[in-house]
C-alpha positions as CSV (number, residue, x, y, z in Angstrom):
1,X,177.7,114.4,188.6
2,X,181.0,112.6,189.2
3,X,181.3,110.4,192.2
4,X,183.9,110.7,194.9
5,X,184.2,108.7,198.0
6,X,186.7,110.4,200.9
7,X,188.8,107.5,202.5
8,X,189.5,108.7,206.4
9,X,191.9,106.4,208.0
10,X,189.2,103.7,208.6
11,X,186.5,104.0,206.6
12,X,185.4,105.2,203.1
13,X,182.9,108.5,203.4
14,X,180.4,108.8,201.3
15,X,179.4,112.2,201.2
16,X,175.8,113.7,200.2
17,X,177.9,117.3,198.5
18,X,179.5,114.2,196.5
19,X,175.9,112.7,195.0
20,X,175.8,109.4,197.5
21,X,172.3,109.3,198.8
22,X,171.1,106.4,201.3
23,X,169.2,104.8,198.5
24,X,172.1,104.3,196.5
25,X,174.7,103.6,199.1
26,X,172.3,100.6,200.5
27,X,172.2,99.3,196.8
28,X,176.0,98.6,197.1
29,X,175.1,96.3,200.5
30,X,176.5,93.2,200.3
31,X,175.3,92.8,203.9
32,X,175.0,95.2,207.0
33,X,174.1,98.7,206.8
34,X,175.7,102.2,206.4
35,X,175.3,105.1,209.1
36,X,175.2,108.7,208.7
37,X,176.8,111.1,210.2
38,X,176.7,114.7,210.0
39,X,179.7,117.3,209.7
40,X,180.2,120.7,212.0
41,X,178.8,122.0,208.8
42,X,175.3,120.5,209.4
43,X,174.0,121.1,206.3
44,X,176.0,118.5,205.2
45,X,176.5,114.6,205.8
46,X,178.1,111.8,204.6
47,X,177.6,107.3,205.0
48,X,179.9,104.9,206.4
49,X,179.7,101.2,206.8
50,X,179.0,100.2,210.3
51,X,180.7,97.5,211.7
52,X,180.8,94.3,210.0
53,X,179.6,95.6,207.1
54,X,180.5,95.4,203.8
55,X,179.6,96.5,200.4
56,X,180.2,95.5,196.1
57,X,183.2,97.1,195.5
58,X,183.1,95.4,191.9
59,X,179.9,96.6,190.7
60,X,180.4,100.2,192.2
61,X,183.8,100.4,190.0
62,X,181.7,99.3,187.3
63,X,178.7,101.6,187.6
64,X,180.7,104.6,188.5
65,X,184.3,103.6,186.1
66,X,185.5,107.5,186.9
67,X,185.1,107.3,190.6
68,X,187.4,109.3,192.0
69,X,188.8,108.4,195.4
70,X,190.5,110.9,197.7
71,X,192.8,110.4,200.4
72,X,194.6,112.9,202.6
73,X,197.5,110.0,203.3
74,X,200.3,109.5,201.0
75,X,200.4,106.0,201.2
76,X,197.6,105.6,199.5
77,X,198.3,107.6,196.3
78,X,199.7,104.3,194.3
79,X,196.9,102.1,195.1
80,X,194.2,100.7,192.9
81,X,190.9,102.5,193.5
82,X,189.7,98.6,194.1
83,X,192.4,98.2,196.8
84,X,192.0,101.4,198.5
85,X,188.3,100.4,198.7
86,X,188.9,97.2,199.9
87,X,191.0,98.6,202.8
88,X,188.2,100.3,204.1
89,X,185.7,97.6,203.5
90,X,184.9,96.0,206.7
């Protein structure tokens, strides 16, 4: 399954429908942790970083090279996937 990560305005989701589980989002941990949180749809959920948090944006580009990244703001459609992630990286 191809990854996707949904960037909200501060943080990068990384949603279960999308193939994130907690086991693999805590293998990106640099240091901190990532929290769930559930949708009005409860059936599904998704993993943020909490606060102060951050994760290997390096080594997720290179185990996942066709991540895709989605955005719903258009200042974000010409930046690198690495600077998008970076931006939400605590």
């Amino acid at each position: 399954m191809r990854k996707k990560i949904m960037l909200s305005g501060l943080a990068a989701r990384f949603y279960v429908h999308h193939g994130w589980t907690k086991e693999l989002v805590d293998d990106y941990l640099l240091n901190g942790s990532f929290v769930e949180f559930h949708t009005d749809n409860h059936n599904d959920h998704y993993f943020i970083l909490s606060v102060g948090s951050r994760y290997d944006i390096p080594r997720l580009l290179k185990d996942f090279p066709d991540l895709e990244i989605g955005s719903f703001f258009k200042e974000d459609l010409n930046e690198s996937k690495e600077d998008l992630l970076k931006s939400r990286n605590w």
